[in-house]
C-alpha positions in Angstrom: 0.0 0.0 0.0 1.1 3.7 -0.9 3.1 5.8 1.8 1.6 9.0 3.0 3.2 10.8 0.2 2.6 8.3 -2.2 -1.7 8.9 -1.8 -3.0 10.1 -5.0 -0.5 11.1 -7.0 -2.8 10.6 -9.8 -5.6 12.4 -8.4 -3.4 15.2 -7.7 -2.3 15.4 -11.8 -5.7 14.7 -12.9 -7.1 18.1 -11.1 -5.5 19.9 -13.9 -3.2 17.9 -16.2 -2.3 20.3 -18.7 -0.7 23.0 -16.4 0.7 19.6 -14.7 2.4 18.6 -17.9 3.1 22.2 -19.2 5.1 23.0 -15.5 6.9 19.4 -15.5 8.7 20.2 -19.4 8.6 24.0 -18.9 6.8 24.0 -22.0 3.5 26.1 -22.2 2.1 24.3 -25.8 2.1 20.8 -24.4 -1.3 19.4 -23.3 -2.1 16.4 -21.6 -4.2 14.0 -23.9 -4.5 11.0 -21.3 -3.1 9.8 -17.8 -2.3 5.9 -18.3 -2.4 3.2 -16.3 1.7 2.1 -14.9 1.0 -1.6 -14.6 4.4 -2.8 -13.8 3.9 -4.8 -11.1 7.3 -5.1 -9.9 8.1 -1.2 -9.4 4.9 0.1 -9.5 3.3 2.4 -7.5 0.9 5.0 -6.6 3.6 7.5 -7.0 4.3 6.5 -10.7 1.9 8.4 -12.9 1.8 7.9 -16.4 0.3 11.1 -18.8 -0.2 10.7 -22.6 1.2 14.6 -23.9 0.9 16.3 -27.1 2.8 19.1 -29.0 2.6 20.2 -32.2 6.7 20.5 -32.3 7.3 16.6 -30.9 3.5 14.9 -31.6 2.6 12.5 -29.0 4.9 11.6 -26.0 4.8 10.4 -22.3 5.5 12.2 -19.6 6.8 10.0 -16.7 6.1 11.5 -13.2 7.8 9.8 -10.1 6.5 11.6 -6.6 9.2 10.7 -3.8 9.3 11.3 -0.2 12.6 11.4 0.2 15.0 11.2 -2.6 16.9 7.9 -2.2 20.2 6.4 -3.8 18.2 3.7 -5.9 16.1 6.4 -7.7 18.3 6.7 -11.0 17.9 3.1 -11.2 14.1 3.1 -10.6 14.4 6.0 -13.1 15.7 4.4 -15.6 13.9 1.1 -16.1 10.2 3.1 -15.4 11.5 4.9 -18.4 12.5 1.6 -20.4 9.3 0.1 -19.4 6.8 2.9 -20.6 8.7 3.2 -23.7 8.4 -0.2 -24.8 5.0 -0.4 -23.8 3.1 2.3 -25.5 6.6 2.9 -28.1 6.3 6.8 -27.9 9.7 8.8 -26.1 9.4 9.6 -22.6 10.1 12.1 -20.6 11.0 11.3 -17.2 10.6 13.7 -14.2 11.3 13.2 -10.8 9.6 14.8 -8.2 11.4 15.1 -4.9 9.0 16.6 -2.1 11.1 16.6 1.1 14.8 17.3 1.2 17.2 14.1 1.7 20.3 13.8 4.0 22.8 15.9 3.5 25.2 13.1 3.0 23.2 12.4 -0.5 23.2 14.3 -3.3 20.3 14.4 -5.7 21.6 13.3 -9.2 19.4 14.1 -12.5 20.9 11.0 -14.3 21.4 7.1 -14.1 25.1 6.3 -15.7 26.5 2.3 -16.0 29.2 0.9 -17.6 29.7 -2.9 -17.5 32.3 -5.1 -19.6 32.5 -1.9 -21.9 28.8 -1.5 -22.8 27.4 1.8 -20.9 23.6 2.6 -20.0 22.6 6.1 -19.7 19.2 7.6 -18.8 18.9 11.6 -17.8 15.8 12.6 -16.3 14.9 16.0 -15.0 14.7 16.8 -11.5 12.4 19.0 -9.8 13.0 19.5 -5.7 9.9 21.2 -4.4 11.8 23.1 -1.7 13.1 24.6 -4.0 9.9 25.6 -5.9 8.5 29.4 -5.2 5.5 29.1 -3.3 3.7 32.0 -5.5 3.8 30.0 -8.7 1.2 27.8 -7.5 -1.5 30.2 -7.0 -0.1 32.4 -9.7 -0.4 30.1 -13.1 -2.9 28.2 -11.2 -0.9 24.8 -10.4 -4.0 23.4 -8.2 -2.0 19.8 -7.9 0.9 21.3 -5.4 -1.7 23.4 -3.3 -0.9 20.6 -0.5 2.7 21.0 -1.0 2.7 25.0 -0.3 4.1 24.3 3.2 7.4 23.2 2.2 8.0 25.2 -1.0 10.0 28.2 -0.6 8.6 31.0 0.7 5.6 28.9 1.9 6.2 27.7 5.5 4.0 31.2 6.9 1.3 30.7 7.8 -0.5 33.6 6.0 0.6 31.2 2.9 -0.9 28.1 4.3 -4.3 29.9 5.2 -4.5 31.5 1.4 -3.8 27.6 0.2 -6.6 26.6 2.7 -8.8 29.1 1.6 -8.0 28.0 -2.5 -8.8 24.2 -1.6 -11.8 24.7 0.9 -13.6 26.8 -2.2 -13.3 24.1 -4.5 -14.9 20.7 -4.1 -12.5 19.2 -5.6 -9.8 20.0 -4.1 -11.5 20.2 -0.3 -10.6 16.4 0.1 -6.6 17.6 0.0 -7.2 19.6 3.3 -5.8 16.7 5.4 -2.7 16.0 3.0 -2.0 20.3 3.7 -2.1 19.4 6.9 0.2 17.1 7.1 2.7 19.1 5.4 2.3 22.5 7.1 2.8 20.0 10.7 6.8 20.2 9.3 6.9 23.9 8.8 4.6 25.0 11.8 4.2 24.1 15.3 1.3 21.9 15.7 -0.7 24.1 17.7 -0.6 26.5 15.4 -1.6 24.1 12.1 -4.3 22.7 14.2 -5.8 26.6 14.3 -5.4 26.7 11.0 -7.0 24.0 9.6 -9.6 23.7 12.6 -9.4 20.4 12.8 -6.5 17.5 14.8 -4.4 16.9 11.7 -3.6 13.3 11.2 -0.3 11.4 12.7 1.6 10.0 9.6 5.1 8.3 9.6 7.2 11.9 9.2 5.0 14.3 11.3 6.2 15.6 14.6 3.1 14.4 16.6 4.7 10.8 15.3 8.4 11.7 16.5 6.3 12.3 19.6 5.2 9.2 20.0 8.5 7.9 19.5 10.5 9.8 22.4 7.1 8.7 24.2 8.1 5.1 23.7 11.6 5.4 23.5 11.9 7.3 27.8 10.0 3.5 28.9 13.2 1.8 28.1 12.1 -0.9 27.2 11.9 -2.3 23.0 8.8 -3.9 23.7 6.9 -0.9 25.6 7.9 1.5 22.9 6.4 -1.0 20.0 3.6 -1.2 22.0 3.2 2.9 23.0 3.9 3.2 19.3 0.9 0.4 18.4 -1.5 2.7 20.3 -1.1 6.0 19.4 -0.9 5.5 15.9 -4.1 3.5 16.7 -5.8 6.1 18.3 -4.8 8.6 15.7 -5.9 6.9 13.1 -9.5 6.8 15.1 -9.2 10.4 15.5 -8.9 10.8 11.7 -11.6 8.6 10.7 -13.9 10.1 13.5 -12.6 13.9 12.3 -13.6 13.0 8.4 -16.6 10.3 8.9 -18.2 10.5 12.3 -18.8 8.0 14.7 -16.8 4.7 13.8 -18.3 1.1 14.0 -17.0 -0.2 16.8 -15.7 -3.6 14.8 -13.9 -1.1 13.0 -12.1 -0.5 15.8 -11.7 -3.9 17.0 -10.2 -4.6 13.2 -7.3 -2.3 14.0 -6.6 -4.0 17.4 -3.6 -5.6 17.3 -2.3 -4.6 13.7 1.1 -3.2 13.2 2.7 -0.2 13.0 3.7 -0.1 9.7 -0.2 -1.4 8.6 -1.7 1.1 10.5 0.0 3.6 8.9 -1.1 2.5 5.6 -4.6 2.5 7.2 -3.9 6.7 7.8 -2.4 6.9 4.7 -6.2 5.4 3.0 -7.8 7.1 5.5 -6.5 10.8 4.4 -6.6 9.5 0.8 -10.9 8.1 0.2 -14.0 10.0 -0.1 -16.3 7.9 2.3 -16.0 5.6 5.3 -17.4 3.0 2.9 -14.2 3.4 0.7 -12.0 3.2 3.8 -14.1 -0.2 4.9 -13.8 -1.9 1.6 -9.5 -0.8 1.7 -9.5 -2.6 5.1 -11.3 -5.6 4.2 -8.9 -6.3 1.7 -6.1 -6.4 3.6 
């Protein structure tokens, strides 16, 4: 199941696709015909979304988008075989973008290319590279760019929170972009104090694997000493957050639901936020949880 910045990627494109396409190539006469379906099973992911482009200098081609966390070092690998893949299966070039949300360690460096030479054969792919730290905050209300209204927090210039209310106010007017309130939150909880974020948004934000409130419950676990107790502390207040969230969005939560989530992991009940942020309707949550 998709991380926390994972949810939605396509959804996120799909709320306006050409500006999306025309922002990723820096080129305003390319318009998005279709987003695909990525169905390589052995890479992909919610983050990989596929759009079919069209200009009238280079006809039809695909733009590859890849929405990361955290840049990693296996990325120019992933890179280039989501590029090899694409290409072979619909035969039109690619253009490959990477999308980096937060900043890495600064031990890594963020590299735009994948380079291999073996027995005297070499493999190159280049892809571009976009870091949204380094983005201006003011481009996405300016051109509209609707798909990286949840990202303002973290772009430059938008960790204020004068800037996160004016991207509050943007999604809250639009239906269909109201349902990205919780993902704002999330992001604005690295900028902000969370005090502050919850006056903001009105609302107890959600406690996913990055936020504060989750490093929280970490030093929580982590001053009982013990391995065990801090598994444990960490079981049930990702539990009771996710509860929160689902209370917060839905209202009142059957209690099986809750006695579902008893006894899960960590790392599946923060899939279970990550869902839970992501659908529309308790029922959508449900049928996600009776899957797994």
């Amino acid at each position: 199941m998709a991380k926390a910045a994972d949810t939605g990627g396509k959804r996120l494109i799909s709320l306006a696709p050409d500006a999306w396409v025309q922002w990723v190539t820096q080129r305003p006469e390319v318009v998005a015909k279709e987003i695909l379906g990525s169905e390589f099973q052995w890479i992909s992911r919610e983050t990989d979304v596929l759009v079919k482009a069209y200009s009238a200098t280079h006809g039809d081609f695909l733009v590859l988008n890849e929405l990361q966390l955290r840049y990693t070092a296996h990325m120019p690998l992933r890179m280039r075989a989501y590029a090899a893949l694409a290409q072979e299966r619909y035969r039109l070039p690619t253009y490959p973008v990477l999308i980096n949300i937060l900043p890495p360690p600064s031990t890594l460096t963020v590299i735009s290319s994948y380079e291999q030479e073996f027995l005297g054969l070499r493999a190159i792919q280049d892809y571009r590279v976009i870091n949204l730290w380094e983005v201006d905050a003011e481009i996405v209300f300016q051109q509209p760019l609707p798909s990286l209204l949840p990202f303002v927090p973290i772009l430059r210039g938008g960790g204020e929170a004068s800037v996160v209310q004016r991207a509050l106010q943007v999604l809250r007017t639009d239906p269909q972009l109201n349902q990205l309130e919780s993902l704002l939150a999330f992001f604005a909880s690295f900028v902000l104090e969370t005090p502050l974020v919850q006056q903001i948004m009105r609302w107890d934000m959600a406690v996913l694997r990055e936020s504060p409130w989750y490093q929280e419950i970490l030093t929580e676990g982590e001053e009982r000493g013990l391995q065990q107790g801090l598994q444990q502390g960490l079981q049930q207040g990702v539990q009771r957050q996710l509860i929160r969230v689902l209370q917060r969005r839905f209202g009142e939560i059957p209690q099986e639901v809750k006695a579902r989530l008893e006894g899960e992991s960590v790392e599946q009940l923060e899939s279970f936020m990550d869902s839970a942020i992501a659908v529309s309707s308790l029922e959508e949550f449900l049928t996600i949880l009776s899957t797994c």
